[in-house]
C-alpha positions as CSV (number, residue, x, y, z in Angstrom):
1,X,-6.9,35.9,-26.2
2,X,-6.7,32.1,-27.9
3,X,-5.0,31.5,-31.0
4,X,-5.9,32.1,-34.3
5,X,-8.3,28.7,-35.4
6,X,-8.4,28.7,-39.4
7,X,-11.7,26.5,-38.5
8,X,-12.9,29.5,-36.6
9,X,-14.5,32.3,-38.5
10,X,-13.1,35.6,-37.9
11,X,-14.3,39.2,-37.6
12,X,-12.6,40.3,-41.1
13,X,-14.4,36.8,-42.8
14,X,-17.6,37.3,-41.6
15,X,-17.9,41.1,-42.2
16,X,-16.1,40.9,-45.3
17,X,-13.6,43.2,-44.5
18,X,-10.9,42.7,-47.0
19,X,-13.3,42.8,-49.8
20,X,-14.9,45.7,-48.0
21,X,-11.8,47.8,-48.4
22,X,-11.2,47.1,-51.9
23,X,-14.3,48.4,-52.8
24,X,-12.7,52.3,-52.3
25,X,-11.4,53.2,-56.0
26,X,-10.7,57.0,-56.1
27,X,-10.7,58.3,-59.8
28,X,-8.6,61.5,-59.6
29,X,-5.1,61.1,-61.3
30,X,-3.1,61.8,-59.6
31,X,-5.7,61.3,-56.4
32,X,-7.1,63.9,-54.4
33,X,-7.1,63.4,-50.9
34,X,-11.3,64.5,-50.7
35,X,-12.2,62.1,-52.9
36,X,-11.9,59.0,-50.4
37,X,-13.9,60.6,-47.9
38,X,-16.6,61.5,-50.9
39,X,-17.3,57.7,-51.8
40,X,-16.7,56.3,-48.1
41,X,-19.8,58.2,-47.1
42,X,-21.5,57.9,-50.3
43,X,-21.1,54.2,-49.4
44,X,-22.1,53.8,-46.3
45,X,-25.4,55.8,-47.2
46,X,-26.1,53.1,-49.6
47,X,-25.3,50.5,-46.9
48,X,-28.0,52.7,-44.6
49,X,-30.4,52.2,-48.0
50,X,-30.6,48.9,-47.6
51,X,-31.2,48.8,-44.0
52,X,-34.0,51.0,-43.9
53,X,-35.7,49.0,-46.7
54,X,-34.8,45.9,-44.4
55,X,-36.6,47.2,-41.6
56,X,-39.4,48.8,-42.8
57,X,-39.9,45.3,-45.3
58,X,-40.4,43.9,-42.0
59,X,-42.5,46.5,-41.0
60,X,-45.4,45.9,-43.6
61,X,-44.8,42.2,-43.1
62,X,-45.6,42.7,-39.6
63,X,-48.6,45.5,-40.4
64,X,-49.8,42.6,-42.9
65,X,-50.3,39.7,-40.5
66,X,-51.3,42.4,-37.5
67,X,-48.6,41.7,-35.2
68,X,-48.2,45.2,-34.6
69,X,-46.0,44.3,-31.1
70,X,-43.6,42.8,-32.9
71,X,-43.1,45.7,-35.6
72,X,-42.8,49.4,-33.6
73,X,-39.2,48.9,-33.5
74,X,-38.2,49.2,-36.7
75,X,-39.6,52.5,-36.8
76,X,-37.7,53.6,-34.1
77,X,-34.5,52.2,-35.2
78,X,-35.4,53.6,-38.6
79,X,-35.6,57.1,-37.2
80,X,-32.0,56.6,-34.8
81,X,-30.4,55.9,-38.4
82,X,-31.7,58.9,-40.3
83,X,-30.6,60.8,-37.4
84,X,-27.0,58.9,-38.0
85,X,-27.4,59.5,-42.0
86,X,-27.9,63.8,-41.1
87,X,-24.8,63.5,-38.9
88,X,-22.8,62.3,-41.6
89,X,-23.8,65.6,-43.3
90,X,-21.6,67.2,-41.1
91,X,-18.7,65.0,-42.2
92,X,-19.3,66.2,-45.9
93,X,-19.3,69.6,-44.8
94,X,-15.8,69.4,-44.0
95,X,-14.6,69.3,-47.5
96,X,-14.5,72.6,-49.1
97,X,-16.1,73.4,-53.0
98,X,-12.6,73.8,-53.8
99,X,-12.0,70.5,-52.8
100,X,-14.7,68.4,-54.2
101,X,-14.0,70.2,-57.4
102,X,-10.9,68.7,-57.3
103,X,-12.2,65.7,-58.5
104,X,-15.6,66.6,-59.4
105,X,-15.2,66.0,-63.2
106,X,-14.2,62.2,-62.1
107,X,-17.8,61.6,-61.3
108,X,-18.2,61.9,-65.1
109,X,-22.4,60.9,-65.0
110,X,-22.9,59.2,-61.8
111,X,-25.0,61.4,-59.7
112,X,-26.8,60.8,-56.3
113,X,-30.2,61.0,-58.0
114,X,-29.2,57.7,-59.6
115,X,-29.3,55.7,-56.4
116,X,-31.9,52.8,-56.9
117,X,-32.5,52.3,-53.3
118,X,-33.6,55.8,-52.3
119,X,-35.7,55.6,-54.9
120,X,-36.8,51.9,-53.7
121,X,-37.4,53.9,-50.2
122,X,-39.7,56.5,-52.1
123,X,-41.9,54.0,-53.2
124,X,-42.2,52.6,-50.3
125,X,-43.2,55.3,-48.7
126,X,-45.9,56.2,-51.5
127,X,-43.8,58.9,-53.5
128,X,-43.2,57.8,-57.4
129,X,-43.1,61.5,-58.9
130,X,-39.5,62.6,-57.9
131,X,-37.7,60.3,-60.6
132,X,-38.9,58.7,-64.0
133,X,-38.0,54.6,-64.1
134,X,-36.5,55.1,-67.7
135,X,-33.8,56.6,-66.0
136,X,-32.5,52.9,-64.8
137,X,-33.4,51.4,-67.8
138,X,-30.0,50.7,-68.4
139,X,-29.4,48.2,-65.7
140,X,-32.1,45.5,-66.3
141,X,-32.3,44.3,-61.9
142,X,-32.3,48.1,-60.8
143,X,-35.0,48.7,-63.2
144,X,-36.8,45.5,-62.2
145,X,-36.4,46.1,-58.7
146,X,-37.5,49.4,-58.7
147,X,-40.8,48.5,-60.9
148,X,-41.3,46.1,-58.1
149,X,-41.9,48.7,-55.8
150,X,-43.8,51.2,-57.8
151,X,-46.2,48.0,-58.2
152,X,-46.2,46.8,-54.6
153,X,-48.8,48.2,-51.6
154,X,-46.8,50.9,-49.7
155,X,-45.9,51.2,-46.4
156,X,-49.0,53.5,-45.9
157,X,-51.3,51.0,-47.9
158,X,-50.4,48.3,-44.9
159,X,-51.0,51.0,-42.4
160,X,-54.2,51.9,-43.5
161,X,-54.9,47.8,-43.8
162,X,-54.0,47.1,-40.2
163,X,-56.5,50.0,-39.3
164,X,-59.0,48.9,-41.5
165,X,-58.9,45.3,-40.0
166,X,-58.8,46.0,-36.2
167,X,-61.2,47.7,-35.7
168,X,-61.0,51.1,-37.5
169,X,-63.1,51.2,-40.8
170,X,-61.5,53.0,-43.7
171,X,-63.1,54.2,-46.5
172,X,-63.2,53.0,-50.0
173,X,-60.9,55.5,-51.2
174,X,-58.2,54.3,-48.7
175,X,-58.3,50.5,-49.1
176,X,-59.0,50.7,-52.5
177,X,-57.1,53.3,-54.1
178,X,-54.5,52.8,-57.2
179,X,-51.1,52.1,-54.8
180,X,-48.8,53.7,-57.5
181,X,-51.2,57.2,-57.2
182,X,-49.5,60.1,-54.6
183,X,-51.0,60.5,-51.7
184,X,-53.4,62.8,-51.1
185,X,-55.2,64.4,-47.9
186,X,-58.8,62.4,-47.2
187,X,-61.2,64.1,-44.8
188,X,-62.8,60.5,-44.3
189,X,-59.5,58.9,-43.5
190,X,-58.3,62.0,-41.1
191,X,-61.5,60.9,-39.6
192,X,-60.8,57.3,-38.8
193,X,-57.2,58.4,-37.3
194,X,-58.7,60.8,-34.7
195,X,-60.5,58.4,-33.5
196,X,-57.9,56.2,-33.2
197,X,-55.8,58.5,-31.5
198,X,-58.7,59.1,-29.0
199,X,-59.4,55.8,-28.7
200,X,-56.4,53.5,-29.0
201,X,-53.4,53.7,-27.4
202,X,-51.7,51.4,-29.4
203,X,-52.3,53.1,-32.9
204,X,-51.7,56.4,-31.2
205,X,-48.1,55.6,-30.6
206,X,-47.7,53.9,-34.1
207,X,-48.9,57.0,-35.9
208,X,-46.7,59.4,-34.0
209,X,-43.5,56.9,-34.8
210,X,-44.8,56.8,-38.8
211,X,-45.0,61.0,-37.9
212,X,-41.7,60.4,-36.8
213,X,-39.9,58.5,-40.1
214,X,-42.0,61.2,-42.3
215,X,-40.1,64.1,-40.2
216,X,-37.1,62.0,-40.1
217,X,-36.6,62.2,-44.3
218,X,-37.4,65.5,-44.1
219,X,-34.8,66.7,-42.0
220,X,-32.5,64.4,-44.3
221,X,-33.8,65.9,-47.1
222,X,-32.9,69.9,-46.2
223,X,-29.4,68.8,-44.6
224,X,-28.8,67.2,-47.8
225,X,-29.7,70.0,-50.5
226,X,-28.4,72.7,-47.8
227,X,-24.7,70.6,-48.3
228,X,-25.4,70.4,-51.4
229,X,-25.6,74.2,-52.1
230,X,-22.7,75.0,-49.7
231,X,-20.6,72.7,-52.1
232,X,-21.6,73.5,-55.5
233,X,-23.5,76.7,-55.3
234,X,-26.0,77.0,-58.4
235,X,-23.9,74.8,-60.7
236,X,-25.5,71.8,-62.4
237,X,-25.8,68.6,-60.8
238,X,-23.8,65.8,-62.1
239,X,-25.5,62.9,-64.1
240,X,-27.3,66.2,-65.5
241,X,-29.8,67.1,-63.5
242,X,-30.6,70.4,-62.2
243,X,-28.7,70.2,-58.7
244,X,-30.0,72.6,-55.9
245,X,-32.9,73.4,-57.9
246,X,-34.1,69.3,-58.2
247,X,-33.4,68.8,-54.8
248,X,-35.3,72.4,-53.8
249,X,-38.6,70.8,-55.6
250,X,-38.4,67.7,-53.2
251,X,-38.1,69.5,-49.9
252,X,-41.1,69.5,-47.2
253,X,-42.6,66.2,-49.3
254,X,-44.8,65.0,-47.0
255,X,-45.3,60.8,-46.8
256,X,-47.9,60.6,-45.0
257,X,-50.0,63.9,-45.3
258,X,-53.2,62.9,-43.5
259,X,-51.1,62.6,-40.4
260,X,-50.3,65.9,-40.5
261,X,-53.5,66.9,-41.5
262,X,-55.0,65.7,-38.1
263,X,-52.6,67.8,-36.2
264,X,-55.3,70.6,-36.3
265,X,-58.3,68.2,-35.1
266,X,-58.5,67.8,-31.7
């Protein structure tokens, strides 16, 4: 190995890595050993966020100027790190209830139901009735970014675009439909997708990847609220929400229902 070049970046500069590691500040006084691994996970979840949105950004960007070759990856690579996000559940499961109420009462407010990106990631995804916006009010760019999204086309709305464009006519009530409205099944859409599926190989294997990310938060979902129990039980949630019982009401949300719908059509 050469010597060290100060004109040379190095691993730690370019990732960051001092700054990185300063970015750990446990709470507890004195500190309680749990409460590193707590926020290291929490942190790289948030790190997972914003990679997710990256890819699936590029996604719609890719849907938008129907270069569908050049997007299917991101789907794939989305799914490989939600699979990554519920094996970190298994991390969390290590620490005991006694142990994250060692330094539970540190968290004072701050609550996972307070993280901007997931809720960036819902709206992208077409789901806006989980959380109410007011509830970042109090950081003017979270709040802006995440009425950004509620605004913005959603990953389905780009979808149903590329369809709609190449090929496969969609209804009215598809490409004109209020994008900040849930989802709902359309017989008339379901139509259009069987016939792609029968019909187009391409848009076959894009709707079983979009299939895919829709399962993929699913399966995050119930890992997360089943931890969730095993730690706290039926207590309240920090940052006062309901806990179990919030995170109950989200589980088996489906994105993307008239891809499931069509599972009984052919």
């Amino acid at each position: 190995m050469r010597g060290y070049d100060r004109s040379v970046t190095t691993y730690g500069e370019y990732l960051k890595i001092d700054e990185l590691l300063k970015l750990q500040d446990p709470r507890s006084e004195p500190e309680e050993h749990d409460e590193m691994l707590f926020i290291v996970i929490h942190q790289v979840y948030e790190l997972w966020f914003k990679q997710i949105l990256h890819e699936l950004d590029r996604l719609v960007d890719h849907l938008n100027s129907d270069a569908l070759a050049r997007g299917g990856h991101q789907l794939r690579r989305v799914r490989h790190i939600f699979k990554t996000m519920v094996g970190q559940i298994d991390i969390l499961e290590t620490m005991t209830p006694l142990e994250f109420l060692s330094f539970r009462r540190f968290l004072d407010e701050s609550s996972g139901f307070q993280s901007v990106q997931f809720r960036e990631l819902e709206c992208l995804l077409g789901i806006t009735d989980t959380f109410d916006p007011e509830w970042f009010a109090g950081n003017v760019d979270e709040h802006a970014r995440l009425m950004k999204r509620i605004e913005e086309p959603t990953l389905w709305d780009a979808f149903v675009g590329y369809l709609h464009r190449n090929g496969h006519v969609m209804p009215d009530s598809a490409t004109k439909r209020d994008h900040k409205a849930a989802l709902e099944p359309d017989l008339a859409v379901q139509a259009v997708i069987v016939g792609a599926y029968k019909n187009d190989v391409r848009l076959l294997s894009l709707c079983e990847a979009l299939t895919d990310l829709d399962e993929a938060l699913q399966e995050w979902r119930y890992r997360h609220v089943m931890m969730v129990q095993r730690t706290i039980g039926t207590r309240m949630g920090t940052g006062g929400s309901t806990g179990v019982d919030y995170l109950m009401g989200t589980l088996f949300r489906q994105c993307f229902p008239d891809l499931w719908a069509v599972r009984s059509q052919f």
